[in-house]
Backbone and ligand atoms as CSV (ligand in chain L), in Angstrom:
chain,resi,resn,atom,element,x,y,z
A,1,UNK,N,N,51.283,120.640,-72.090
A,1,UNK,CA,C,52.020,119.364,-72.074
A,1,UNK,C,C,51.096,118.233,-72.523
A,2,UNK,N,N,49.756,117.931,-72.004
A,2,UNK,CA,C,49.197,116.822,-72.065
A,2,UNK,C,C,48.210,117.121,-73.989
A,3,UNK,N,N,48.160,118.231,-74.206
A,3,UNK,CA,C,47.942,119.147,-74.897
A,3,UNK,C,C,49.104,118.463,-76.165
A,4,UNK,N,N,50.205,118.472,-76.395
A,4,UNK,CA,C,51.553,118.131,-77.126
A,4,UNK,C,C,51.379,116.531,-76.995
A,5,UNK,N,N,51.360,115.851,-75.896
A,5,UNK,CA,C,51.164,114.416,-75.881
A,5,UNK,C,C,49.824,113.711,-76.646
A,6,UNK,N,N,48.950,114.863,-76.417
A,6,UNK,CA,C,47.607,114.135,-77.223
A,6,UNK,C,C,47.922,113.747,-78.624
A,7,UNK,N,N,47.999,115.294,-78.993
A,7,UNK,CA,C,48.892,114.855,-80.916
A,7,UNK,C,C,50.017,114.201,-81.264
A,8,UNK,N,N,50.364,113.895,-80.190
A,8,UNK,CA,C,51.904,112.923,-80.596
A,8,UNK,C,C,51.334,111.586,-80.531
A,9,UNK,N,N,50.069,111.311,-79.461
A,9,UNK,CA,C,49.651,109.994,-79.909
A,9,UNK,C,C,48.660,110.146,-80.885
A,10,UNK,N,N,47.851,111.142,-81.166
A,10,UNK,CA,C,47.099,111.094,-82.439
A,10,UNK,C,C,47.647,110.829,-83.332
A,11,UNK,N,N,49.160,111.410,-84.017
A,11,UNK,CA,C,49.571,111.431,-85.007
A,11,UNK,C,C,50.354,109.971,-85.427
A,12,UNK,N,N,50.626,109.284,-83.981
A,12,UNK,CA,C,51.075,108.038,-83.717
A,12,UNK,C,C,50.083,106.793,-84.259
A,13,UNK,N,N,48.996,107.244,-83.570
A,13,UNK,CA,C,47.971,106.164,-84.209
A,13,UNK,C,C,47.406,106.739,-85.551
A,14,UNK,N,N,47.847,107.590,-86.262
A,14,UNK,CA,C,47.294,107.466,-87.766
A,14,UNK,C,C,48.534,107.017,-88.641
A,15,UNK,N,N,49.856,107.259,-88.373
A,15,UNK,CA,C,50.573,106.563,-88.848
A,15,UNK,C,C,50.856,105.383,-88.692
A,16,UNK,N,N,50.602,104.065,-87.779
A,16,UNK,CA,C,50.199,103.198,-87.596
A,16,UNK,C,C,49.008,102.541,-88.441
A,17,UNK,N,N,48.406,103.538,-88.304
A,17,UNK,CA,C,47.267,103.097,-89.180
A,17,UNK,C,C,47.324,102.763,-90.747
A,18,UNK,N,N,48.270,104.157,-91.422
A,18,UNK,CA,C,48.616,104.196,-92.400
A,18,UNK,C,C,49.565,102.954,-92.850
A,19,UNK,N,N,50.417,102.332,-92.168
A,19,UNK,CA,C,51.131,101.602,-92.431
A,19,UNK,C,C,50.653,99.877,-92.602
A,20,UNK,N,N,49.548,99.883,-91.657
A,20,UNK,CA,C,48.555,98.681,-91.593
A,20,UNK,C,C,47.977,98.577,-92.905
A,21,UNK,N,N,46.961,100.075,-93.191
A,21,UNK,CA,C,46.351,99.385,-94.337
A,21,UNK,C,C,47.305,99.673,-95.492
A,22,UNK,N,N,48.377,100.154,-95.815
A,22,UNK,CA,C,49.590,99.645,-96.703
A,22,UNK,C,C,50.097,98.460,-96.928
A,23,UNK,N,N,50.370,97.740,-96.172
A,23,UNK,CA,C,50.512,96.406,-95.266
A,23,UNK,C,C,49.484,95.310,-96.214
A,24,UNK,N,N,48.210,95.334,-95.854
A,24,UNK,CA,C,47.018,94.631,-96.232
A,24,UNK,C,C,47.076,95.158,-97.784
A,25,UNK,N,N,47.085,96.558,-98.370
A,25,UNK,CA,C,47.239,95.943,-99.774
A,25,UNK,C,C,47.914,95.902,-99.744
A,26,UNK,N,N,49.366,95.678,-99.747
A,26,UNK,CA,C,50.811,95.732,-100.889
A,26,UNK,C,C,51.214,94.665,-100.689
A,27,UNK,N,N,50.874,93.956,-99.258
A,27,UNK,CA,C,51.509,92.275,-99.089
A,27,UNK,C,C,50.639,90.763,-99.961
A,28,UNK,N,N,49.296,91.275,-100.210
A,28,UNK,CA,C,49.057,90.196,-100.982
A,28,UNK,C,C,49.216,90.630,-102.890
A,29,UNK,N,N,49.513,91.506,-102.886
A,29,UNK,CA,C,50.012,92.118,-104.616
A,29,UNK,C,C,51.243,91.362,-104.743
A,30,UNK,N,N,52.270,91.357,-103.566
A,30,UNK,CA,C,53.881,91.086,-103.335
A,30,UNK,C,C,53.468,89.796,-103.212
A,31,UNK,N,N,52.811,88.926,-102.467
A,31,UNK,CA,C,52.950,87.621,-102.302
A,31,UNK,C,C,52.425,87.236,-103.800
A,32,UNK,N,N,51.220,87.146,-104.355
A,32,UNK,CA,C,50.552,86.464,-105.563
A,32,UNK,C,C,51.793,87.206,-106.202
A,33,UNK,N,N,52.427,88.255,-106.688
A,33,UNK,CA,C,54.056,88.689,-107.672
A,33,UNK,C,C,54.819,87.409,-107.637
A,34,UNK,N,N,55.257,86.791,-106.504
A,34,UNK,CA,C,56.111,85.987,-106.270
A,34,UNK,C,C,55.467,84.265,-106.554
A,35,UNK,N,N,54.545,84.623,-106.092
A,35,UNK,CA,C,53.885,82.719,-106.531
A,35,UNK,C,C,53.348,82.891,-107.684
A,36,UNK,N,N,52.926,83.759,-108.536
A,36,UNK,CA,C,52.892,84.259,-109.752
A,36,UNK,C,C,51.083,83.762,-109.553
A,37,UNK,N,N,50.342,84.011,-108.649
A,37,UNK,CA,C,49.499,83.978,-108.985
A,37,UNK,C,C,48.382,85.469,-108.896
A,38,UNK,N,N,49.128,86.186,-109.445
A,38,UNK,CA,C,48.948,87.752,-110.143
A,38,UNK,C,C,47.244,87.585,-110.596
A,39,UNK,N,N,47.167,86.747,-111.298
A,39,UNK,CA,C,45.745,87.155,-112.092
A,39,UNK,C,C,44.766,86.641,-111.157
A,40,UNK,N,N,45.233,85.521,-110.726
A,40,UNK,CA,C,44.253,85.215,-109.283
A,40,UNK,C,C,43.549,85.868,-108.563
A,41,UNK,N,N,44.908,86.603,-108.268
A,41,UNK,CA,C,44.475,87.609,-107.071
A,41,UNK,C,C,43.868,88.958,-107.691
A,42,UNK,N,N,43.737,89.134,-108.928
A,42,UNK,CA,C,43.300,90.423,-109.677
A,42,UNK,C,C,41.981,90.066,-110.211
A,43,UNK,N,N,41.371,88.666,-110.243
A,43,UNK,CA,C,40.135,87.873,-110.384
A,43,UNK,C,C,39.390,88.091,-109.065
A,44,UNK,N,N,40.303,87.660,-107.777
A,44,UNK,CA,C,39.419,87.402,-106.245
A,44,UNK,C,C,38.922,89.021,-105.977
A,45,UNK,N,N,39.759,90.310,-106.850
A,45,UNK,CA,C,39.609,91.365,-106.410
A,45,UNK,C,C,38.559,91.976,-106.893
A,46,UNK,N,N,38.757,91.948,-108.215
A,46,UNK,CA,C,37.453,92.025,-109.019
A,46,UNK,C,C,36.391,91.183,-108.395
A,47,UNK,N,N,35.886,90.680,-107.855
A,47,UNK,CA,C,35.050,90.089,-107.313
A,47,UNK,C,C,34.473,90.876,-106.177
A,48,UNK,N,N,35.535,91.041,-105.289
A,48,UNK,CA,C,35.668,92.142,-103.931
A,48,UNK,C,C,35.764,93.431,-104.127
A,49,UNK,N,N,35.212,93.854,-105.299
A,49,UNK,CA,C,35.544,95.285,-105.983
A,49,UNK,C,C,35.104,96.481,-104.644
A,50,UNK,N,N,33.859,96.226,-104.124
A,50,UNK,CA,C,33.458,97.395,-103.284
A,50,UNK,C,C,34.222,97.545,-101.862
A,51,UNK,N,N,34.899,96.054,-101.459
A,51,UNK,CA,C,35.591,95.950,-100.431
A,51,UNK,C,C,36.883,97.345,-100.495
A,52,UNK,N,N,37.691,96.331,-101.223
A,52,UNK,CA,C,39.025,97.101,-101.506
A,52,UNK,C,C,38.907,98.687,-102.439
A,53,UNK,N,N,37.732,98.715,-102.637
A,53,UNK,CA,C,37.648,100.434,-103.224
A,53,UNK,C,C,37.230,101.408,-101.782
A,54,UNK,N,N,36.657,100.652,-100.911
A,54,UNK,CA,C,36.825,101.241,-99.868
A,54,UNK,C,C,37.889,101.960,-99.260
A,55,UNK,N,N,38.875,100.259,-99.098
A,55,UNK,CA,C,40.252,100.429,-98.266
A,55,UNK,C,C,40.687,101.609,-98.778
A,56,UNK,N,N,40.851,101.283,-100.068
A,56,UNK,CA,C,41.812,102.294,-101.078
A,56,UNK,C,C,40.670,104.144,-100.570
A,57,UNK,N,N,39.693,104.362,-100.770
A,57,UNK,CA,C,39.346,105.519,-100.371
A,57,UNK,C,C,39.551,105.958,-99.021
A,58,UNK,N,N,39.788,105.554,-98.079
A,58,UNK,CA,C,39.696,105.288,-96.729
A,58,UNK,C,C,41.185,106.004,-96.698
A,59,UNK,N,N,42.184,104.674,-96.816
A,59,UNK,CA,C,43.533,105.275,-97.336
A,59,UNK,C,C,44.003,106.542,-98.122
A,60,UNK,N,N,43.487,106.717,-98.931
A,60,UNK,CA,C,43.726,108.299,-99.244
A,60,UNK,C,C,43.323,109.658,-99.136
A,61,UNK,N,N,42.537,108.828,-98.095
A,61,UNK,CA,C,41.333,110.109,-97.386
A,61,UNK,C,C,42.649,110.479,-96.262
A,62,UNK,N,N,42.517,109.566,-95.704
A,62,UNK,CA,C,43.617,109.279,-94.074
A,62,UNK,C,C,44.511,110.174,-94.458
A,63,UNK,N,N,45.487,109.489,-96.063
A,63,UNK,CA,C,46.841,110.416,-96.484
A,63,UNK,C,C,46.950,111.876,-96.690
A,64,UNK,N,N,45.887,112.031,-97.124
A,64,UNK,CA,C,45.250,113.265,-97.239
A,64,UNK,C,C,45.232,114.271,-96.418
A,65,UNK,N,N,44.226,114.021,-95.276
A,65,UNK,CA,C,44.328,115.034,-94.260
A,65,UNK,C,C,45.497,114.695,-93.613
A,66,UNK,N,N,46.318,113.599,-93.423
A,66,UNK,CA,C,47.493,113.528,-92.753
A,66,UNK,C,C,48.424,115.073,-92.981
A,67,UNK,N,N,48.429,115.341,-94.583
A,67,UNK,CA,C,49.625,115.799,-94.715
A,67,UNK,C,C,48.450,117.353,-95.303
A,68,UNK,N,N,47.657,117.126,-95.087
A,68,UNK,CA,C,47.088,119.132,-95.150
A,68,UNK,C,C,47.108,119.669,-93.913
A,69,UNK,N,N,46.817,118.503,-92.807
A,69,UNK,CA,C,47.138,118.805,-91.539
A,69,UNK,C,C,48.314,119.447,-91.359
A,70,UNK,N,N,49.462,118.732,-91.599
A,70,UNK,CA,C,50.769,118.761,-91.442
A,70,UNK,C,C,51.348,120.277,-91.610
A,71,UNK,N,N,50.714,120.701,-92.721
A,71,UNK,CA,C,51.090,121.848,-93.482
A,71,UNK,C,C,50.913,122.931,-92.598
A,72,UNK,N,N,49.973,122.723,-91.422
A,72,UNK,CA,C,49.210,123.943,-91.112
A,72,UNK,C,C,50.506,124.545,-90.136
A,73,UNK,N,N,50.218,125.810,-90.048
A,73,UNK,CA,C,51.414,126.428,-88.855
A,73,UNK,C,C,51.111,125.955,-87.675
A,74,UNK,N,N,52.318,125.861,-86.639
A,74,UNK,CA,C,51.797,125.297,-85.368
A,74,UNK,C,C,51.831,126.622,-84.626
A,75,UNK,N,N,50.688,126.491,-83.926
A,75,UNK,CA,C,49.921,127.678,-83.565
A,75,UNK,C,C,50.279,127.642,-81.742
A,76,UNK,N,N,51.869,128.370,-81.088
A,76,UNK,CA,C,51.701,128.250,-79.832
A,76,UNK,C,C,50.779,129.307,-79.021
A,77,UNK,N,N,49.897,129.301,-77.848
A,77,UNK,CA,C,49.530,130.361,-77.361
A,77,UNK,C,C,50.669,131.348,-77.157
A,78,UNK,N,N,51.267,131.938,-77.396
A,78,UNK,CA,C,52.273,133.147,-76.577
A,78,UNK,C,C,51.942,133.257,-74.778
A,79,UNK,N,N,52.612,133.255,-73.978
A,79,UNK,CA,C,52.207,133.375,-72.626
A,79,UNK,C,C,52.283,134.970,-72.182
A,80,UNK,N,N,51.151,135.178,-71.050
A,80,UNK,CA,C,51.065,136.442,-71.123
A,80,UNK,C,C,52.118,137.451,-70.112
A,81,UNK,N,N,52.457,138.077,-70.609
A,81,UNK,CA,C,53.449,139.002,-69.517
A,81,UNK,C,C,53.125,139.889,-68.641
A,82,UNK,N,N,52.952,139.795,-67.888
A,82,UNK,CA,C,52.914,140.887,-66.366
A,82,UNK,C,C,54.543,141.886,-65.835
A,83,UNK,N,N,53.978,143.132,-66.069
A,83,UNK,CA,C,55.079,144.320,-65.582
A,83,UNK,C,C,53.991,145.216,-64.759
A,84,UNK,N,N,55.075,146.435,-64.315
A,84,UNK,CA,C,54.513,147.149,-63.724
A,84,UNK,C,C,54.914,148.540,-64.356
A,85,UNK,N,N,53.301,149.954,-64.507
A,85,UNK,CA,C,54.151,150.534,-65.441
A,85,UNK,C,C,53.781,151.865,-64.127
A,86,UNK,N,N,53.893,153.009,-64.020
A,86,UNK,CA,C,54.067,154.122,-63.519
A,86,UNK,C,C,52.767,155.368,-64.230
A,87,UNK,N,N,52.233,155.419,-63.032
A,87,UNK,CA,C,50.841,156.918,-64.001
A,87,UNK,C,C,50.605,157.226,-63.117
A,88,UNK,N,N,50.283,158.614,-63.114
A,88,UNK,CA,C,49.704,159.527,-62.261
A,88,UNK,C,C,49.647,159.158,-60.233
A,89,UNK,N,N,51.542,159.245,-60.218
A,89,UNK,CA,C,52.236,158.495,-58.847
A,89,UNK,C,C,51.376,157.544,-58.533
A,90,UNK,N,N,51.636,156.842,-59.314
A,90,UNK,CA,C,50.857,155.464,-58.927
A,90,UNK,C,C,51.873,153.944,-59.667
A,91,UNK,N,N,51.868,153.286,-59.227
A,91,UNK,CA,C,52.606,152.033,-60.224
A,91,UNK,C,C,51.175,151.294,-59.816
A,92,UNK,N,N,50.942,150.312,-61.215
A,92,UNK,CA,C,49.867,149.520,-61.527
A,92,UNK,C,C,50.786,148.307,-62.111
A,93,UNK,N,N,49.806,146.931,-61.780
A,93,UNK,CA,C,49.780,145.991,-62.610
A,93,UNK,C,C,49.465,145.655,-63.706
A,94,UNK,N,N,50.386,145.347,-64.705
A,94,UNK,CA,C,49.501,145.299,-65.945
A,94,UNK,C,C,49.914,144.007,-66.078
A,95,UNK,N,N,48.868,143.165,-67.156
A,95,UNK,CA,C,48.973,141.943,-67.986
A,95,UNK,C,C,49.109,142.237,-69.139
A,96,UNK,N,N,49.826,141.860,-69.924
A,96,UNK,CA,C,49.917,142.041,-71.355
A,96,UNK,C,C,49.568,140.475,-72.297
A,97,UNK,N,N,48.227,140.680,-72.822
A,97,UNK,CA,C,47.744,139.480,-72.680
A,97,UNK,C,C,48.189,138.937,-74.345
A,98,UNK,N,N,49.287,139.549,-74.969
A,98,UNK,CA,C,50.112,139.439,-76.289
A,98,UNK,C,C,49.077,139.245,-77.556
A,99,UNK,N,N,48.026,139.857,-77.384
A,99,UNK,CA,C,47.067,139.760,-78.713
A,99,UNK,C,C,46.728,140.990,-78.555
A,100,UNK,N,N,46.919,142.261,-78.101
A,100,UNK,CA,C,46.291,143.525,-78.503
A,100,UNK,C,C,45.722,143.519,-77.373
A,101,UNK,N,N,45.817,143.283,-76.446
A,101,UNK,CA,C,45.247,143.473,-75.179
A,101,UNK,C,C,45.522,143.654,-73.975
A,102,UNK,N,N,45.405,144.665,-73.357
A,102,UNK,CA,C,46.003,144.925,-72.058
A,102,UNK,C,C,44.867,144.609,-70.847
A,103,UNK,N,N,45.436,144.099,-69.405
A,103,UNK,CA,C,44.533,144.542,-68.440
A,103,UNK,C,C,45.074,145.075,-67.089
A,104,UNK,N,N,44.518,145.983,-66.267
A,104,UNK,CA,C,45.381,146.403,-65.246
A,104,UNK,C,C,44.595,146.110,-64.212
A,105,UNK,N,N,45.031,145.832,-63.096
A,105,UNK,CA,C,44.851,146.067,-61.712
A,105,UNK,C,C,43.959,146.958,-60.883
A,106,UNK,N,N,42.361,146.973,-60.928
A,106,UNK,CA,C,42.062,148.048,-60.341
A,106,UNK,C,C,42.685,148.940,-59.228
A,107,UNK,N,N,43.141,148.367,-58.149
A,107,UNK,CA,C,43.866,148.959,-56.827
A,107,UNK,C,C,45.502,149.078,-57.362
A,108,UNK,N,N,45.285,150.332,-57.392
A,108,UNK,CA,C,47.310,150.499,-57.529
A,108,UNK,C,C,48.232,150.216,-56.541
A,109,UNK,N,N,49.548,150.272,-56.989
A,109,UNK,CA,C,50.131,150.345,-55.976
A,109,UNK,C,C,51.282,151.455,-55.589
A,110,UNK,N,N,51.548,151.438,-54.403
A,110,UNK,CA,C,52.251,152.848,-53.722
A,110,UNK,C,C,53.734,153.079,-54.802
A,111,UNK,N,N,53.623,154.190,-55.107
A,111,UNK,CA,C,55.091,154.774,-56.021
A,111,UNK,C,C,56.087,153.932,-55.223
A,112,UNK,N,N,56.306,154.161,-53.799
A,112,UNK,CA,C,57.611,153.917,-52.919
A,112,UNK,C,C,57.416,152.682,-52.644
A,113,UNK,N,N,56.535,152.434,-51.785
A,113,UNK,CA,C,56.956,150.482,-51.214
A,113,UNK,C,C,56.028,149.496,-52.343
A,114,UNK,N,N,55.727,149.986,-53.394
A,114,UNK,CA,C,55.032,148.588,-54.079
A,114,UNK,C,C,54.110,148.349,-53.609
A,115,UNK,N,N,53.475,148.442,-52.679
A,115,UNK,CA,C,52.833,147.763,-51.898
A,115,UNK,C,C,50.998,148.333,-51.901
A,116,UNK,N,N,50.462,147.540,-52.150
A,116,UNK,CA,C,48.621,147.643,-52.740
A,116,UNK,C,C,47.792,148.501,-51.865
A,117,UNK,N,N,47.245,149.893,-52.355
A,117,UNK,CA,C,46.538,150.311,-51.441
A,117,UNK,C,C,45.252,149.677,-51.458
A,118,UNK,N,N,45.460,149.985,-49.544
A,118,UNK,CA,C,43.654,149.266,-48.850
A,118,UNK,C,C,42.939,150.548,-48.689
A,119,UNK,N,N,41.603,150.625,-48.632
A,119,UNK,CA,C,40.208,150.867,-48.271
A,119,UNK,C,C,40.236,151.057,-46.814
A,120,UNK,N,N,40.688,152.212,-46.491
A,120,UNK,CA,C,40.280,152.494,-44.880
A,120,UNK,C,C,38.733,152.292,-44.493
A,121,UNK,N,N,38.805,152.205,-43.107
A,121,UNK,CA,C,37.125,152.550,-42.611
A,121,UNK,C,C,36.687,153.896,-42.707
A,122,UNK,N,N,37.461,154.881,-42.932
A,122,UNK,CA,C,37.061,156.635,-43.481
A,122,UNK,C,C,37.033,156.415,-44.784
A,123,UNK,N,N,36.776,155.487,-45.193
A,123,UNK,CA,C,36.294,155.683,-47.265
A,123,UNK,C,C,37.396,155.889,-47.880
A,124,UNK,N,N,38.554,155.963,-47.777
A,124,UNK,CA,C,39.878,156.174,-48.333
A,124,UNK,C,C,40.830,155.135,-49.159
A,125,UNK,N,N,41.311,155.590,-49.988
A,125,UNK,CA,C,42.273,154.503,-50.287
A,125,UNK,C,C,44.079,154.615,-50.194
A,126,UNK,N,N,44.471,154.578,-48.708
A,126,UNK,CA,C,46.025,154.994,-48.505
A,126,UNK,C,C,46.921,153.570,-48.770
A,127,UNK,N,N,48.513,153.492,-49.112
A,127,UNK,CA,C,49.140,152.840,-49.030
A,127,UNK,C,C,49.403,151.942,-47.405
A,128,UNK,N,N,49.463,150.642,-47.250
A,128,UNK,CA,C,49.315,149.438,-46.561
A,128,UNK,C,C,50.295,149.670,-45.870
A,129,UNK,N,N,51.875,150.855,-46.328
A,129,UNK,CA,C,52.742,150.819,-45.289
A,129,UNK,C,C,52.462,151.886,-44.806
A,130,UNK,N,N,51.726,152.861,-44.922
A,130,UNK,CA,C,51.085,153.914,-43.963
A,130,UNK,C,C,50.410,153.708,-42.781
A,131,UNK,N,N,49.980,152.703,-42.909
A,131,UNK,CA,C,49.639,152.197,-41.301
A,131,UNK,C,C,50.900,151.768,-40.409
A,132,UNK,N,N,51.069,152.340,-39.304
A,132,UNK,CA,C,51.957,151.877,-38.529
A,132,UNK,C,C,53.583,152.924,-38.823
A,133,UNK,N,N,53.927,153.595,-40.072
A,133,UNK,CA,C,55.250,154.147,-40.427
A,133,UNK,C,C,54.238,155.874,-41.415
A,134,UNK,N,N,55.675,156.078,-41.745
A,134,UNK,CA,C,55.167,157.320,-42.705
A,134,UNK,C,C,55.073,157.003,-44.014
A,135,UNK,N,N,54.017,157.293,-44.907
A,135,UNK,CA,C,54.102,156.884,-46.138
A,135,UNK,C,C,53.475,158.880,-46.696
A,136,UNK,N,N,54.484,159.277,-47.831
A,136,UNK,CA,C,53.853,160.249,-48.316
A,136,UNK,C,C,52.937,160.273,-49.509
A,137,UNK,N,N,52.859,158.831,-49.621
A,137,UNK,CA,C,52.010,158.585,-51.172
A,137,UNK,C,C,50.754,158.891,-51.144
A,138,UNK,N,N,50.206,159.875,-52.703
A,138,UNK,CA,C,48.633,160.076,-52.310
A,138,UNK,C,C,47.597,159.065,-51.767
A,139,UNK,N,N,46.950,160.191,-51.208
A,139,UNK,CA,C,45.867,159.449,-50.857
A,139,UNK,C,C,44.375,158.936,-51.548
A,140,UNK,N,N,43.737,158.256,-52.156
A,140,UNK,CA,C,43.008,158.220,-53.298
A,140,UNK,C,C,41.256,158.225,-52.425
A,141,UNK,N,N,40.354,159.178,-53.006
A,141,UNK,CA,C,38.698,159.002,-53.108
A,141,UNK,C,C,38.482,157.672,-53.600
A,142,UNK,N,N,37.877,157.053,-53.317
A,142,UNK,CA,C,37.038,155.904,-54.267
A,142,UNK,C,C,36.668,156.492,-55.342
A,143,UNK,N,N,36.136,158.192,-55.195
A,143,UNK,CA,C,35.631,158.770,-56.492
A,143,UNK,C,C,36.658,159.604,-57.468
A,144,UNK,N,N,37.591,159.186,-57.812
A,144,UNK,CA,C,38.728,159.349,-58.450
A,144,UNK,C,C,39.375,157.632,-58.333
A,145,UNK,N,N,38.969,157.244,-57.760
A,145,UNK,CA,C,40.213,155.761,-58.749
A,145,UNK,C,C,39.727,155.115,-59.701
A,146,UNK,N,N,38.593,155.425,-60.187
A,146,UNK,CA,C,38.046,155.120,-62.159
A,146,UNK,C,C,39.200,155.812,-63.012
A,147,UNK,N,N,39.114,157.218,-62.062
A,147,UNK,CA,C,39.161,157.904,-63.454
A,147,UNK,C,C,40.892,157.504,-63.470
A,148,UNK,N,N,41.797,157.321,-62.442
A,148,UNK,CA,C,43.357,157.285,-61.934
A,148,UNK,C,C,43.290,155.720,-63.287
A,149,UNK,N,N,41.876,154.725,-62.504
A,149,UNK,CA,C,42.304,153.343,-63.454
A,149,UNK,C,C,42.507,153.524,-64.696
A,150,UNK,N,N,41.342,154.001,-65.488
A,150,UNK,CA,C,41.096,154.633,-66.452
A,150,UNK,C,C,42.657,155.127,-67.723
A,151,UNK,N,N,42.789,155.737,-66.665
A,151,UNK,CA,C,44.531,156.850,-67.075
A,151,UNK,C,C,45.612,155.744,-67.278
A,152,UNK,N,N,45.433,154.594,-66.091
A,152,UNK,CA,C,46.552,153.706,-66.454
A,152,UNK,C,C,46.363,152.584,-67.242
A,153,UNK,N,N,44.717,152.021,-67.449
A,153,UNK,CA,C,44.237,150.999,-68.605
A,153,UNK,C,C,45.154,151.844,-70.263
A,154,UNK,N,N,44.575,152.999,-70.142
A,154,UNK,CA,C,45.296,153.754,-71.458
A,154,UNK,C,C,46.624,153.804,-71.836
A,155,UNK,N,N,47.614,154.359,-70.844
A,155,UNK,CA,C,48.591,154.104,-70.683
A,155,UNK,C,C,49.102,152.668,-70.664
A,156,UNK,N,N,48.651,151.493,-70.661
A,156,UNK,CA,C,49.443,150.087,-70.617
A,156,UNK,C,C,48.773,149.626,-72.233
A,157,UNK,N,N,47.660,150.478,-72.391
A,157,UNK,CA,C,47.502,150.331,-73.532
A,157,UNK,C,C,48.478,150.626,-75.376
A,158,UNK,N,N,49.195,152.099,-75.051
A,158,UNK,CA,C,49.789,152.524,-75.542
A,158,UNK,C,C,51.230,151.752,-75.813
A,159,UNK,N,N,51.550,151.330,-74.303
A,159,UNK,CA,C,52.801,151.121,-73.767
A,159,UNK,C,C,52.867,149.424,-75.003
A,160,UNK,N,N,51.914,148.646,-74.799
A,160,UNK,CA,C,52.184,147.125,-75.267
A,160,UNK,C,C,51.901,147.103,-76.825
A,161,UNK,N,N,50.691,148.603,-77.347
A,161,UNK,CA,C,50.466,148.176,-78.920
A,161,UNK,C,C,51.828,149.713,-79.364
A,162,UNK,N,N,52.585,149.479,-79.964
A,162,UNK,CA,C,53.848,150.865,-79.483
A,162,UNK,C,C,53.835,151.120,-81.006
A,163,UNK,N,N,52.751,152.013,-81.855
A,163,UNK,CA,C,52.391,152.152,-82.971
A,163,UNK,C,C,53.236,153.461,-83.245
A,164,UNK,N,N,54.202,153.282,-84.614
A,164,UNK,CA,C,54.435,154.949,-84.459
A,164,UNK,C,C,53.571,155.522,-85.318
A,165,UNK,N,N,54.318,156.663,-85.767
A,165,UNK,CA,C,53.233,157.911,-86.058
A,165,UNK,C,C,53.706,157.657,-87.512
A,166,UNK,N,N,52.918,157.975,-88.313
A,166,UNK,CA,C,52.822,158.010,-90.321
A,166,UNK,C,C,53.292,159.060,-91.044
A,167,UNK,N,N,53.862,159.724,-91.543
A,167,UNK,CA,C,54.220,161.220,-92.130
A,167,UNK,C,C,54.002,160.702,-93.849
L,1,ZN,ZN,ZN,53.806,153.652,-49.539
């Protein structure tokens, strides 16, 4: 948002700008046109030669990038999507971070209640509604949930870049 407001006043104050120094030359060309003192003012300029070769470069520098700017595509971030996908009875979090990139959730969660397995004090990793009720969901080693993460980084990998096959 503040991001969209910045360039709306950037682009605000260069068109402003643009119109000022338009303004400063074209109103005394238009005024000396009308009082007809044309050569006057094409004498006082010639005089002021380095002044107004400025303006004038300045000005078409400004116009310039105004409108190469303009041209360029507007570039939104894409926002990233979060699902949940299913591997080896496990559901995981994934981010789908919409550039070729996936990331998942180290700690899965239980097939049945969703719900994040904890780290017992016996070294274990059981589902959170197994305490207190029955839960039949595996039970995970610390030394197997690389390899379980592992399986589902790949899998969310597959799942978001969905390449087919070439014949
Ligand atoms: Zn469970």
């Amino acid at each position: 948002m503040i991001k969209v407001l910045k360039k709306f006043i950037s682009s605000f104050i260069q068109n402003v700008f643009i119109a000022v120094m338009i303004t400063i030359i074209t109103v005394p060309v238009l005024v000396s046109l009308v009082t007809g003192t044309l050569d006057a003012l094409i004498q006082y300029l010639s005089f002021n030669a380095p002044v107004w070769m400025v303006l004038l470069c300045t000005l078409i520098s400004i116009i310039y990038a105004h409108f190469s700017r303009s041209k360029e595509p507007k570039f939104i971030e894409p926002e990233p999507e979060r699902f949940l996908i299913e591997d080896s009875d496990f559901k995981w979090r994934v981010i789908d971070h919409k550039n070729g990139y996936s990331s998942v959730d180290q700690i899965p969660l239980c097939f049945v209640h969703e719900s994040e397995y904890v780290l017992t004090p016996g070294n274990q990793y059981i589902c959170r509604e197994s305490i207190g009720s029955n839960c039949k969901a595996k039970i995970i080693e610390p030394s197997d949930l690389t390899f379980y993460w592992n399986m589902a980084k790949s899998k969310a990998n597959s799942i978001i870049n969905k390449y087919e096959t070439k014949h």
